[in-house]
C-alpha positions as CSV (number, residue, x, y, z in Angstrom):
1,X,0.0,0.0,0.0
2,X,1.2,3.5,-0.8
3,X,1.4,6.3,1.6
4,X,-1.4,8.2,0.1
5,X,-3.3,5.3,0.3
6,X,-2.4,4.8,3.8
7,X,-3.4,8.2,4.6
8,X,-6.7,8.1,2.2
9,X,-7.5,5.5,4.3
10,X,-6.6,7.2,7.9
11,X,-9.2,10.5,6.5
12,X,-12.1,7.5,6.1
13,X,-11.0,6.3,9.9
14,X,-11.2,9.5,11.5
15,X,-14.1,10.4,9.3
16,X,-16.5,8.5,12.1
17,X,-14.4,9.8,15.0
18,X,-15.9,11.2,17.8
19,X,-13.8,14.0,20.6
20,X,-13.0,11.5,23.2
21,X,-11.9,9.0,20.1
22,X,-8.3,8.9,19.6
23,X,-6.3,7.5,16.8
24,X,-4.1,4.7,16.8
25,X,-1.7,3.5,14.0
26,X,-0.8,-0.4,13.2
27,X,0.8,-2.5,11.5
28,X,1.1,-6.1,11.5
29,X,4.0,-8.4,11.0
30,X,3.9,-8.6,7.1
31,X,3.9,-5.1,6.9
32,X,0.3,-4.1,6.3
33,X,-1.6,-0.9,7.8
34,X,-4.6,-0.2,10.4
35,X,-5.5,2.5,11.1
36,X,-7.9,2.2,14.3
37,X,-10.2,4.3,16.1
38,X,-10.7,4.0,20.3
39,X,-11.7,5.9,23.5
40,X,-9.9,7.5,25.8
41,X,-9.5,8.7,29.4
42,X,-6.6,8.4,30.4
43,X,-5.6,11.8,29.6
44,X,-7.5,13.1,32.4
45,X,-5.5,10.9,35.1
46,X,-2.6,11.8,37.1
47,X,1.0,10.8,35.3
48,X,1.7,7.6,37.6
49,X,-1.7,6.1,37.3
50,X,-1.3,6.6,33.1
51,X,2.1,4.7,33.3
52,X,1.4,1.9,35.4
53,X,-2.2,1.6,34.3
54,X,-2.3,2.4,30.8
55,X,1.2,1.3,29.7
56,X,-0.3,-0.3,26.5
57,X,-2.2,3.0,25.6
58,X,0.7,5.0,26.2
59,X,3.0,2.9,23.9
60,X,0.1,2.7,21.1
61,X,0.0,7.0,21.2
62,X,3.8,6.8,21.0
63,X,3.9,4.0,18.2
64,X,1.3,6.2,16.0
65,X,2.8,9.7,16.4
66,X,6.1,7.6,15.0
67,X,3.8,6.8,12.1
68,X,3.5,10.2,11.4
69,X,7.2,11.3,12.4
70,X,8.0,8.9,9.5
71,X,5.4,10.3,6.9
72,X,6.1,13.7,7.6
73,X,9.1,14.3,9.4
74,X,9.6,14.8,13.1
75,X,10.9,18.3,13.6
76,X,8.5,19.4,10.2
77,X,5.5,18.2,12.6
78,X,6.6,20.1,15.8
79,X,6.7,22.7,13.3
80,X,3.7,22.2,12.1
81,X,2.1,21.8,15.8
82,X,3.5,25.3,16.8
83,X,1.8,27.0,13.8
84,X,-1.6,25.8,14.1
85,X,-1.4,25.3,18.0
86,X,-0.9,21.4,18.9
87,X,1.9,20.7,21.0
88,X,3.0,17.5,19.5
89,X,6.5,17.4,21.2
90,X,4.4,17.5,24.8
91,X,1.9,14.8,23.5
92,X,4.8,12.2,22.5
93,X,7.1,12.7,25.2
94,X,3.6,12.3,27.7
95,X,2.3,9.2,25.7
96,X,-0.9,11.2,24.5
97,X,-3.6,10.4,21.8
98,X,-3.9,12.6,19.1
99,X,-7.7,13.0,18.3
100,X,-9.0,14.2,14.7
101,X,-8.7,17.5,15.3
102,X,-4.9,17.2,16.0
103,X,-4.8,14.8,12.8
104,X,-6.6,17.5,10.1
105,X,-4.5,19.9,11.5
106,X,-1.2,18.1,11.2
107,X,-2.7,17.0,7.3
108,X,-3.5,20.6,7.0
109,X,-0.1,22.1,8.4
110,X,1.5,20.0,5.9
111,X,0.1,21.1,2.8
112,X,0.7,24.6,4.1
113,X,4.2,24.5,2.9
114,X,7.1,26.6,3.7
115,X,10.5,27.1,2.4
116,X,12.3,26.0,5.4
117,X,10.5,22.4,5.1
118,X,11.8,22.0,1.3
119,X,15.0,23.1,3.1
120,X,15.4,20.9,5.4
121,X,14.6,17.6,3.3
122,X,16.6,18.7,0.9
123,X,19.7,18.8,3.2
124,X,19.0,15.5,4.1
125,X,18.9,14.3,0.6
126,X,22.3,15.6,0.2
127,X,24.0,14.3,4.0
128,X,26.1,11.3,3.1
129,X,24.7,10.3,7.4
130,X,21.2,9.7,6.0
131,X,20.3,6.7,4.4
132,X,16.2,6.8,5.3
133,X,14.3,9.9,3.9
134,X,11.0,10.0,5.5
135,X,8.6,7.1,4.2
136,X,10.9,6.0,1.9
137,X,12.8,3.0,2.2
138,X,17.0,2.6,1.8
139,X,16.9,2.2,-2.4
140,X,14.3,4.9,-2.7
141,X,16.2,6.6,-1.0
142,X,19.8,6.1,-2.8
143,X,17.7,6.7,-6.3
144,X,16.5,10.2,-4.7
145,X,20.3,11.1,-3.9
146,X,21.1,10.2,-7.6
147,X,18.6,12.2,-8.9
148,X,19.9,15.2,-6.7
149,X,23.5,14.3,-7.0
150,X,24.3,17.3,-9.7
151,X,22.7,19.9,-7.8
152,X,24.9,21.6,-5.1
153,X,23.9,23.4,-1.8
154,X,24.2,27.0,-2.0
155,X,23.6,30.0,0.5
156,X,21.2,30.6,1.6
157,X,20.0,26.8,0.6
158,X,16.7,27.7,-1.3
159,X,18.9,29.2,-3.7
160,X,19.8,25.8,-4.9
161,X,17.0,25.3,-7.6
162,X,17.2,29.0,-9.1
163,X,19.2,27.8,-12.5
164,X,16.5,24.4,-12.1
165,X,13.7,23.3,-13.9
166,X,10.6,23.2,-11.4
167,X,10.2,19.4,-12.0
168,X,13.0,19.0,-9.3
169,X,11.4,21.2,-6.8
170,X,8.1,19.1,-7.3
171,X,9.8,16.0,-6.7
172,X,10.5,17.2,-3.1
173,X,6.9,18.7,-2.5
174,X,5.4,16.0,-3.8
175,X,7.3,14.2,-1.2
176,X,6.1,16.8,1.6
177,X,2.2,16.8,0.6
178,X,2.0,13.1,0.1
179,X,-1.8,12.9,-0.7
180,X,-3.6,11.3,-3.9
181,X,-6.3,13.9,-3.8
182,X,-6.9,17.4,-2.3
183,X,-10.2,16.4,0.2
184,X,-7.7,13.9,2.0
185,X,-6.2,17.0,3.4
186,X,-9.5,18.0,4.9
187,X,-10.6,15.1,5.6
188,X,-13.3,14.9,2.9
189,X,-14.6,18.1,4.1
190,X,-13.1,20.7,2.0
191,X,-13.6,23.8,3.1
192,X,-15.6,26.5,0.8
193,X,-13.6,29.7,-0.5
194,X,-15.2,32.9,0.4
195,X,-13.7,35.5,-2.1
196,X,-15.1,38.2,0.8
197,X,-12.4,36.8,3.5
198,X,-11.3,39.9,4.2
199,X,-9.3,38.8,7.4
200,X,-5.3,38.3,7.9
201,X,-6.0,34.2,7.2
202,X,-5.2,33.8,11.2
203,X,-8.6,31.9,12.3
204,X,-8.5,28.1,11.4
205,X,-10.9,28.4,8.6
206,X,-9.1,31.1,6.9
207,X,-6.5,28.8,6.9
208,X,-8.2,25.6,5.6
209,X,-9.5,28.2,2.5
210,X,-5.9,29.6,1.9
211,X,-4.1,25.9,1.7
212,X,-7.1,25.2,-0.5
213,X,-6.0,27.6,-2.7
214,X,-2.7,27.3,-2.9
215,X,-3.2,23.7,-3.3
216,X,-5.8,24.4,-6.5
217,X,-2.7,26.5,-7.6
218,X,-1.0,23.4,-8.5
219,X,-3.3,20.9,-9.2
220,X,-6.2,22.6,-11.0
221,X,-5.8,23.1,-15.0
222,X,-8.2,26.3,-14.4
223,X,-5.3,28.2,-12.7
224,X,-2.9,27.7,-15.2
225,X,-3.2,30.0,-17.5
226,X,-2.0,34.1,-16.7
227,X,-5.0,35.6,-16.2
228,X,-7.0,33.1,-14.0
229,X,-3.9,32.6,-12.1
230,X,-3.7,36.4,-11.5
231,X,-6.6,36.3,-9.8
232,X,-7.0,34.1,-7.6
233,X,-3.6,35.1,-6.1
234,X,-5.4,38.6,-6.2
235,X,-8.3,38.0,-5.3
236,X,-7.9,35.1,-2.7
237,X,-4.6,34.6,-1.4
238,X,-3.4,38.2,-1.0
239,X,-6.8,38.8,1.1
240,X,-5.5,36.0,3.7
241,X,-1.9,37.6,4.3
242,X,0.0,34.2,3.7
243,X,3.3,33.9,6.2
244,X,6.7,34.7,4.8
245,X,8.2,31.4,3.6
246,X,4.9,30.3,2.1
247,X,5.4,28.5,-1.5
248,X,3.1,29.3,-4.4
249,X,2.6,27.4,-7.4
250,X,2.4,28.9,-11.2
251,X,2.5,27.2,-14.1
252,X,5.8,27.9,-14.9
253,X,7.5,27.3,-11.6
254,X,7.2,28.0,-8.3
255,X,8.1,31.3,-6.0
256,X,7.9,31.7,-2.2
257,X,6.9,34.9,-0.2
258,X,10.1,36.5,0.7
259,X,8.8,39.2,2.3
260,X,5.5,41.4,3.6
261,X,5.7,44.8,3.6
262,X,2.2,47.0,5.3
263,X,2.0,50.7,6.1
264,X,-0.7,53.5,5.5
265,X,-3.0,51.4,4.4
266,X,-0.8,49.2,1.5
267,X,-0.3,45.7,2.2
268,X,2.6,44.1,-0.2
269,X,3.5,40.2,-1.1
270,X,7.0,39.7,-2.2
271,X,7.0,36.3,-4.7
272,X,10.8,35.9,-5.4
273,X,11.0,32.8,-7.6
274,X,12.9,29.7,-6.4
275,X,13.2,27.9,-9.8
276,X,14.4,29.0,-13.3
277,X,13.2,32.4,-14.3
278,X,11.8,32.5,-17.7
279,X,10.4,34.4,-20.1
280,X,6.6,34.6,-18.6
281,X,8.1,33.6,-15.3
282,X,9.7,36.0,-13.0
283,X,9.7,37.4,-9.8
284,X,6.8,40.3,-8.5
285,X,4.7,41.7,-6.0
286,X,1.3,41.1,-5.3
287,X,-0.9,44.5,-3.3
288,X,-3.7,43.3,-1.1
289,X,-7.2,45.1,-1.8
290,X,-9.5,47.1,0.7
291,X,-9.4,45.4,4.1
292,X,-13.2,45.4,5.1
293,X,-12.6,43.8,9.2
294,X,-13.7,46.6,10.3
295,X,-11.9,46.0,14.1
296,X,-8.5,45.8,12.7
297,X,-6.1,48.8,12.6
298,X,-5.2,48.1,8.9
299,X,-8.6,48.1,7.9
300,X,-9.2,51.8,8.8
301,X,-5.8,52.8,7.4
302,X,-7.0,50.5,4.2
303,X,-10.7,53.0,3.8
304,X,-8.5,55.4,4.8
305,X,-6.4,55.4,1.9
306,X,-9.9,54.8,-0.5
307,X,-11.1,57.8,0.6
308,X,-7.9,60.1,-0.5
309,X,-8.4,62.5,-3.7
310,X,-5.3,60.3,-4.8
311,X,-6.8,57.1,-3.7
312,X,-3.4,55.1,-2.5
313,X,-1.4,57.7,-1.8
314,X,-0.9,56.8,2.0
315,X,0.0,53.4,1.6
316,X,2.8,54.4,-1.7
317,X,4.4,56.9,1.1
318,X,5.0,54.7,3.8
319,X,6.2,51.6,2.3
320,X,7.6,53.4,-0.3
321,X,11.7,53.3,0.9
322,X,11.5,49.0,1.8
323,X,9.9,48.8,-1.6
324,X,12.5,50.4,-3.5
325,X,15.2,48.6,-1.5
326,X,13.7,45.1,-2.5
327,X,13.2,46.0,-5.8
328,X,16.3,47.6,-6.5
329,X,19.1,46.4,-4.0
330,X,20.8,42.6,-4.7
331,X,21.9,42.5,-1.1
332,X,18.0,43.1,0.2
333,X,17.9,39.5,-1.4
334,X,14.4,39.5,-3.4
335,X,16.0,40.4,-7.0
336,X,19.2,38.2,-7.8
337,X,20.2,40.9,-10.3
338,X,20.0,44.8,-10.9
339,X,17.2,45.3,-13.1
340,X,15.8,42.0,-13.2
341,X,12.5,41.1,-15.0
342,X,9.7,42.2,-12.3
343,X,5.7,42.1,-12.0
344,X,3.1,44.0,-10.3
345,X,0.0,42.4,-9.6
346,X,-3.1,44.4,-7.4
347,X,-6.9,43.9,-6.5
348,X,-9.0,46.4,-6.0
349,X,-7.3,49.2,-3.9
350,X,-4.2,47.2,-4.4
351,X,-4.5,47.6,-7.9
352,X,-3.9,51.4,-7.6
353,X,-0.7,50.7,-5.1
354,X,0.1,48.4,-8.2
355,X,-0.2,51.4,-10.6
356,X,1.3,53.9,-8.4
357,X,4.5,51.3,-7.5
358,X,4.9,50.4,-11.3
359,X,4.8,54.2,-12.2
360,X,7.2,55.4,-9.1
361,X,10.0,52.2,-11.0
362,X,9.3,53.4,-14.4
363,X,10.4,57.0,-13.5
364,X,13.6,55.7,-12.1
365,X,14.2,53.6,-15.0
366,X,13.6,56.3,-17.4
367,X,15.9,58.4,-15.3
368,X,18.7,56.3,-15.0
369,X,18.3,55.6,-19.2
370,X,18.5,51.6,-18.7
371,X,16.0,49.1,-19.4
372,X,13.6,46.9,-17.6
373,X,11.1,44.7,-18.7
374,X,8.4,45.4,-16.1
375,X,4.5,44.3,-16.5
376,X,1.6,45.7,-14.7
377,X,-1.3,43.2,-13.6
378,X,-4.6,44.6,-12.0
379,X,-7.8,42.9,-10.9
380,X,-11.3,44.5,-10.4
381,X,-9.1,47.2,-9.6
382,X,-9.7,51.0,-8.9
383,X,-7.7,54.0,-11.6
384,X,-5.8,56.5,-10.7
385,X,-6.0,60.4,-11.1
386,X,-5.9,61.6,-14.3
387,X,-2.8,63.9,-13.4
388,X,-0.5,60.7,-12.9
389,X,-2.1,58.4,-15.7
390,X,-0.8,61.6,-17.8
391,X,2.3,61.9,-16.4
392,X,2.8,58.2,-17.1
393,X,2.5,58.8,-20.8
394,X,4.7,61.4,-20.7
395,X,7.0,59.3,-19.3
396,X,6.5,56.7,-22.2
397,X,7.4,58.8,-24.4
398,X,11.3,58.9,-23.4
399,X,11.3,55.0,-23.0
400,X,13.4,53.1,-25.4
401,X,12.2,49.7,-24.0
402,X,8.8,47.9,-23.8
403,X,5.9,47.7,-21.2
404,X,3.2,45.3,-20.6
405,X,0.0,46.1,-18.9
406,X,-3.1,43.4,-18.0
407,X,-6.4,44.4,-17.0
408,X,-8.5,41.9,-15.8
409,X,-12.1,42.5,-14.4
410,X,-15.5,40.9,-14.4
411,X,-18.0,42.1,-15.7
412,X,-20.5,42.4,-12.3
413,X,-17.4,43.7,-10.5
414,X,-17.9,48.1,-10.1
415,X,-14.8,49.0,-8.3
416,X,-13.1,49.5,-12.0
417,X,-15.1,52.6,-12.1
418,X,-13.5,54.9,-9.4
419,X,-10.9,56.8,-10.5
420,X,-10.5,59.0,-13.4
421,X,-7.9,56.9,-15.7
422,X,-6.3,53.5,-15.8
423,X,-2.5,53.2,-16.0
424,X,-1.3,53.4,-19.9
425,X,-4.3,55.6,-21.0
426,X,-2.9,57.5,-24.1
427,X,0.0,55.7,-24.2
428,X,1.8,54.4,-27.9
429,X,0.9,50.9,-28.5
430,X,4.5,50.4,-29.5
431,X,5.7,51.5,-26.0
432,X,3.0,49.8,-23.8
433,X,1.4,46.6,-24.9
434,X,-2.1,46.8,-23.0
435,X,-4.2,43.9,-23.1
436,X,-7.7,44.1,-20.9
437,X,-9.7,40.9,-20.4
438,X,-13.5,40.2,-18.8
439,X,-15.1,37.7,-17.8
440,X,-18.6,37.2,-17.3
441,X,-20.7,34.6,-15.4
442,X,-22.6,32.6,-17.2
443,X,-25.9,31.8,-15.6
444,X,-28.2,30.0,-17.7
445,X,-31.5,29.5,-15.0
446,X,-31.6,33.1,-14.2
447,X,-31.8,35.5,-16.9
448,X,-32.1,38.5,-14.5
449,X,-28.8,37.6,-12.4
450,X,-26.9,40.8,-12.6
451,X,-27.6,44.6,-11.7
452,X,-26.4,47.9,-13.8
453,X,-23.9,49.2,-11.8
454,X,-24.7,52.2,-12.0
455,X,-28.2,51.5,-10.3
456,X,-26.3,50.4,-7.3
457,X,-25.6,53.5,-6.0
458,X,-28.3,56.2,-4.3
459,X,-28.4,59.2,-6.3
460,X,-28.6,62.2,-6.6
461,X,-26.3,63.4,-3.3
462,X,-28.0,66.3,-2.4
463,X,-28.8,66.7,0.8
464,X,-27.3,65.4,4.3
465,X,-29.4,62.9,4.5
466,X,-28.5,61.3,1.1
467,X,-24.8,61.5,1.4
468,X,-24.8,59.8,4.7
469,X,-27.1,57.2,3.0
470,X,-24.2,57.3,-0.1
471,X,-21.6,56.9,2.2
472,X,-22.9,54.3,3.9
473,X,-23.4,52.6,0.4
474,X,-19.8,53.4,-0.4
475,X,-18.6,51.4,2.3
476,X,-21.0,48.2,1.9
477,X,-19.8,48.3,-1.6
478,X,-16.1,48.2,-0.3
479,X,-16.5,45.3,1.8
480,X,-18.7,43.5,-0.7
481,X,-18.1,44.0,-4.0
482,X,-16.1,41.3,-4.9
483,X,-17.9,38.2,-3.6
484,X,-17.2,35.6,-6.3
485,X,-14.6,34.3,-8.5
486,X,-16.1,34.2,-11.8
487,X,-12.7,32.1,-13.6
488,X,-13.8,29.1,-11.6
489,X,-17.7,29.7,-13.1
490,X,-19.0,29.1,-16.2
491,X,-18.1,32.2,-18.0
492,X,-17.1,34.3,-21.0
493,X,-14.2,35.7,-21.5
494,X,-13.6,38.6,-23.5
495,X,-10.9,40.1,-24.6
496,X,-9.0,42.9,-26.5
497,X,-5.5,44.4,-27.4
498,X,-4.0,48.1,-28.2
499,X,-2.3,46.0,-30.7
500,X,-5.2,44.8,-33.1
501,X,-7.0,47.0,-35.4
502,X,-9.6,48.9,-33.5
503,X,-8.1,47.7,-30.3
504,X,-6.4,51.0,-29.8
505,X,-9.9,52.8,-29.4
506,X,-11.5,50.4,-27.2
507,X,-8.7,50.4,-24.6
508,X,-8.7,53.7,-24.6
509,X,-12.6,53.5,-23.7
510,X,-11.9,51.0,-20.8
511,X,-8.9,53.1,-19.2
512,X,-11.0,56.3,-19.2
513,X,-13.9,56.1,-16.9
514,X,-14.6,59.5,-18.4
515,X,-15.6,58.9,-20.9
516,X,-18.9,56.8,-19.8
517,X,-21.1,59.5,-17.9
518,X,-23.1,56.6,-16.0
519,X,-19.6,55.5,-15.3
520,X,-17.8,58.6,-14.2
521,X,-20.7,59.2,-12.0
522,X,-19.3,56.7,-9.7
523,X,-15.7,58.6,-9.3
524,X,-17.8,61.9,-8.8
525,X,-19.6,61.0,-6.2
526,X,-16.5,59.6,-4.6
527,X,-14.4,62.8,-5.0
528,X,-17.0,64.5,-2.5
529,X,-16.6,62.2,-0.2
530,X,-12.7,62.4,-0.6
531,X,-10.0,64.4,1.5
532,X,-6.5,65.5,0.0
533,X,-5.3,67.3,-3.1
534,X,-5.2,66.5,-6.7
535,X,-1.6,66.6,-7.2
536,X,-0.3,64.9,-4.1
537,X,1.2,61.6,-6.0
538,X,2.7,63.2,-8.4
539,X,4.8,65.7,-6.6
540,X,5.5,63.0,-4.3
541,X,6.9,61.6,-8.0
542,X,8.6,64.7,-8.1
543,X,10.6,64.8,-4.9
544,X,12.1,61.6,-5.5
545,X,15.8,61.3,-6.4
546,X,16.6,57.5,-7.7
């Protein structure tokens, strides 16, 4: 029996278990495995009465959390235990059952994976002193250090796989998630993915839905192509703040969060890739949207920062100087070379942090007359001010190089409509490449399933009364607005190009709001509501000397 067999077959075990059932591991003499299911009281007994009394229990807790020791690694599940809050070290050294609970946690933790468990089996791939990795036997083992043999341990060790093919780096995960199927991981019971989590990802079913995700990442054909992948990470993962050291899966390869930068509002995901960079596969930074938990600090600074004349401006200031370090400096240890290949991904309010971060690195590239191939990547995401989407194109104008700009929304989403122009609005097609995409649910039993936008908000604001009742609409619209994830529905998908003939026109119609009176009504109404001045990005632009 294989081990995701085995552990297929421990999920429809603890399936039927109840709280005071505790799991217990066997295996008889030829080698075969039983997983078992009994009671248990002897936790609640002094320690003397457990070890003289319930010897056979104890050994049986001990025997089974050696099980998973063996299937997972014993320091990776302490690790594990201390980040979802099981203290498995206490519970083997004390002869303790471990219930379900501690089991979907443990199955959980492990496909929550982090950089320093690829690290660590990866080191003892390479040790000449181990001859057993994990579950597999002595020749599996001597096969795996073959396989590894012409790749060398670098500093620091994650390092190692940056000139590799992601195929090695999947060997090892697919040694560190050992399942057959996603639901073994929850037990069967897969958690559902709220699009409107708007919470850091610390509560435990924030973090069933973001292993979820990263999990569909790799396994699920729908996220492998740009756009879709874009947003989900967007849309999903960004929302749940994911540690540093958390792995992500693309298509082309795989990255890890190297760093998270917050401040005034902004919150920032570092992806620094860990295998071969290639041509649609390079390190970036993806900008969390409006944070609608309305208890937390960041939250306030996040409507805070929507309700500036410059919406964004706040969080652009104050994580502004750690930005540019990563981006810029080889010894902050995200970019492995000056000027490297970077991306700039952003939902919602993130989306115009996005803008505003990929505008602030295009000055100093145009300044310092070099060239960087940089893309910009927004979802259901919120324009700028007209002053800097024109001070943009100026820019362009002096660039000898070539940028890349996606626009992805959907076509229920509104938040597209505040702001007064999308990044790359004018721009020369032969400087900036623009490509804008929709997608549209499909719902075939309803043929009255969507809204206008524009009926969605009160109007007119005229007296007191109706902009309280405006404002109030604002903000459900913040914390709302994008409840689904229309790339894993039936959709359409629409698409056009600055590049095609006609496409030039039509962009230019999506990146001006202005130019749609029902949907420059939304930006209006928002600009009473606003505090700050017109110009404030851009002679922040101004001041800065790169």
């Amino acid at each position: 029996m294989s081990i995701s067999q085995e552990l297929n077959e421990i999920t429809q075990t603890l399936n039927n278990a109840q709280y005071t059932h505790r799991l217990v591991v066997e295996k008889d003499q030829e080698g075969c495995f039983h997983p078992k299911l009994r009671c248990s009281i002897s936790n609640f007994f002094p320690s003397y009465i457990r070890n003289n009394f319930y010897s056979k229990e104890l050994k049986e807790n001990k025997e089974t959390l050696e099980y998973f020791f063996r299937v997972f690694g014993k320091s990776r599940v302490f690790r594990i235990g201390d980040r979802y809050g099981v203290n498995f070290q206490k519970k083997y050294d004390n002869g303790e059952g471990v219930s379900r609970t501690d089991i979907e946690k443990l199955f959980v933790g492990s496909a929550d994976l982090r950089i320093e468990d690829v690290n660590e089996l990866f080191l003892r791939i390479k040790s000449p002193e181990v001859h057993e990795v994990l579950f597999l036997n002595k020749e599996q083992t001597s096969d795996l250090k073959k396989e590894f043999s012409s790749i060398k341990i670098t500093s620091p060790v994650e390092d190692s796989f940056v000139n590799e093919s992601k195929e090695k780096l999947e060997r090892l995960i697919d040694l560190l998630i050992p399942f057959a199927n996603v639901s073994d991981v929850f037990m069967g019971n897969l958690p559902n993915i709220n699009p409107l989590a708007h919470g850091s990802g610390k509560t435990w079913d924030s973090k069933r839905q973001l292993v979820r995700a990263l999990l569909e990442l790799r396994h699920d054909a729908r996220f492998h192509l740009l756009p879709s992948w874009s947003f989900r990470v967007a849309n999903l993962i960004a929302n749940r703040e994911p540690p540093e050291g958390t792995i992500v899966a693309h298509q082309e390869g795989y990255l890890k969060v190297h760093r998270r930068v917050h401040g005034g509002g902004a919150f920032k995901l570092f992806l620094k890739t860990l295998t071969q960079q290639k041509e649609k596969f390079f390190s970036g930074v993806v900008y969390r949207g409006t944070r609608g938990h309305f208890r937390a600090t960041s939250s306030l600074r996040s409507i805070w920062d929507d309700l500036q004349m410059n919406m964004g401006i706040n969080g652009i200031r104050a994580t502004f100087k750690e930005t540019n370090s990563l981006l810029n400096d080889v010894k902050a240890g995200f970019i492995h070379k000056e000027d490297e290949p970077i991306w700039f991904l952003g939902l919602s309010l993130g989306g115009g942090h996005a803008q505003r971060d990929f505008c602030a690195q295009f000055k100093r590239i145009v300044e310092k007359e070099s060239v960087r191939h940089m893309q910009l990547r927004t979802v259901n995401s919120i324009s700028v001010d007209r002053v800097t989407a024109e001070y943009f194109a100026k820019l362009c104008k002096d660039y000898k190089g070539q940028l890349h700009i996606l626009r992805i929304s959907e076509a229920e989403d509104v938040i597209h409509h505040f702001g007064e122009a999308h990044i790359g609005a004018g721009c020369d097609p032969e400087k900036v490449h623009i490509d804008a995409i929709s997608f549209e649910h499909v719902d075939h039993s309803n043929k009255n399933c969507g809204k206008r936008h524009w009926d969605k908000w009160p109007t007119p604001i005229e007296t007191p009364q109706d902009r309280i009742k405006g404002f109030v609409k604002f903000l459900r619209t913040v914390v709302g607005v994008h409840i689904r994830e229309t790339p894993s529905m039936p959709h359409c998908t629409y698409q056009v190009c600055n590049r095609h003939p006609g496409g030039k026109d039509r962009i230019e119609d999506i990146l001006n709001p202005d130019q749609d009176p029902k949907r420059s009504l939304w930006e209006k109404r928002r600009q009473e509501l606003s505090f700050g001045h017109q110009n404030s990005f851009v002679d922040f632009l101004k001041s800065l000397n790169f």
